[in-house]
C-alpha positions as CSV (number, residue, x, y, z in Angstrom):
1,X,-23.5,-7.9,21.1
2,X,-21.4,-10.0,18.7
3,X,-21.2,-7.1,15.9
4,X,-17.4,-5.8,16.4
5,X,-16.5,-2.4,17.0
6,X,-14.3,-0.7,14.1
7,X,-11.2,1.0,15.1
8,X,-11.1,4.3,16.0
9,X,-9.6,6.5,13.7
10,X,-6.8,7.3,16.1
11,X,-6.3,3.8,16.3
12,X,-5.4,3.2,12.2
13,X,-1.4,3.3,11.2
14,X,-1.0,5.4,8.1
15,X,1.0,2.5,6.4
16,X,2.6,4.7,3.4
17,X,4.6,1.2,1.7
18,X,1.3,-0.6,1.4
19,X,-1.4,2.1,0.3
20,X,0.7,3.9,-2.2
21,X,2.5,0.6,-3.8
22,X,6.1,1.7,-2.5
23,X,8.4,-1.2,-1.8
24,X,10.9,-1.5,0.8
25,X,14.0,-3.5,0.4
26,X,15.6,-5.3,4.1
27,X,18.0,-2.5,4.2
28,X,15.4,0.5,4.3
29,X,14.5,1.4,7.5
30,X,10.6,2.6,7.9
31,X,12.0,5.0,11.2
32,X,14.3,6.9,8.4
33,X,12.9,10.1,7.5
34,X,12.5,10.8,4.3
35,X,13.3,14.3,2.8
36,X,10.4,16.6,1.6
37,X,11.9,16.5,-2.1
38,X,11.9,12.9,-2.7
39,X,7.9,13.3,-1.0
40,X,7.6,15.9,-3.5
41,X,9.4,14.2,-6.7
42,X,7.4,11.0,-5.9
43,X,4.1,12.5,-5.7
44,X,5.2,14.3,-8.9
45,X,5.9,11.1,-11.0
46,X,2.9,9.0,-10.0
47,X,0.7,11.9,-11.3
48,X,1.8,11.4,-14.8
49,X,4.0,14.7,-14.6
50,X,7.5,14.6,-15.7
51,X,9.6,16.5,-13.4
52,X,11.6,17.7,-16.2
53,X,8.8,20.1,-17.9
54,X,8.1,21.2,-14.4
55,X,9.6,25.1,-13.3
56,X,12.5,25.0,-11.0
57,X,10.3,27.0,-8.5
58,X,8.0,24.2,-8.0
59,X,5.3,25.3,-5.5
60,X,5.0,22.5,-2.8
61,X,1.3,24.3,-1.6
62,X,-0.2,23.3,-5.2
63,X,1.2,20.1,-5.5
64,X,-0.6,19.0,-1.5
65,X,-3.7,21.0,-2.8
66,X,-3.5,19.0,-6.3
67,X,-3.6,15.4,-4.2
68,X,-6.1,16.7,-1.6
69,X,-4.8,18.9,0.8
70,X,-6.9,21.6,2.1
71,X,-5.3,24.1,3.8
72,X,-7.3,26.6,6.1
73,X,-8.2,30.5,4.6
């Protein structure tokens, strides 16, 4: 007794603004969506890459595989 429980897993907010160092100004809503591209483009620039040397046909599968992503065979 006395030793507290962790969370459960399903318990734990993914807190995107905090983990990732993104800040949000008064006026940005956290409900907004954001669209895939800008997901995409932000993942992109905090990789190093420059979106300008990347191909217009940018493959959205490699870049989720490149940060982690496994996707089932």
């Amino acid at each position: 007794t006395g030793v507290p429980k962790s969370p459960s897993p399903a318990g734990k907010h993914l807190n995107l603004a905090s983990s990732s160092g993104i800040k949000l100004t008064e006026t940005e809503n956290p409900e907004t969506p954001v669209p895939f591209k800008e997901i995409f483009e932000a993942l992109l620039r905090n990789s190093g890459e420059k979106l300008s040397e990347r191909d217009e046909k940018v493959s959205y599968v490699d870049i989720l595989k490149q940060c982690g992503l496994k996707f089932p065979k």
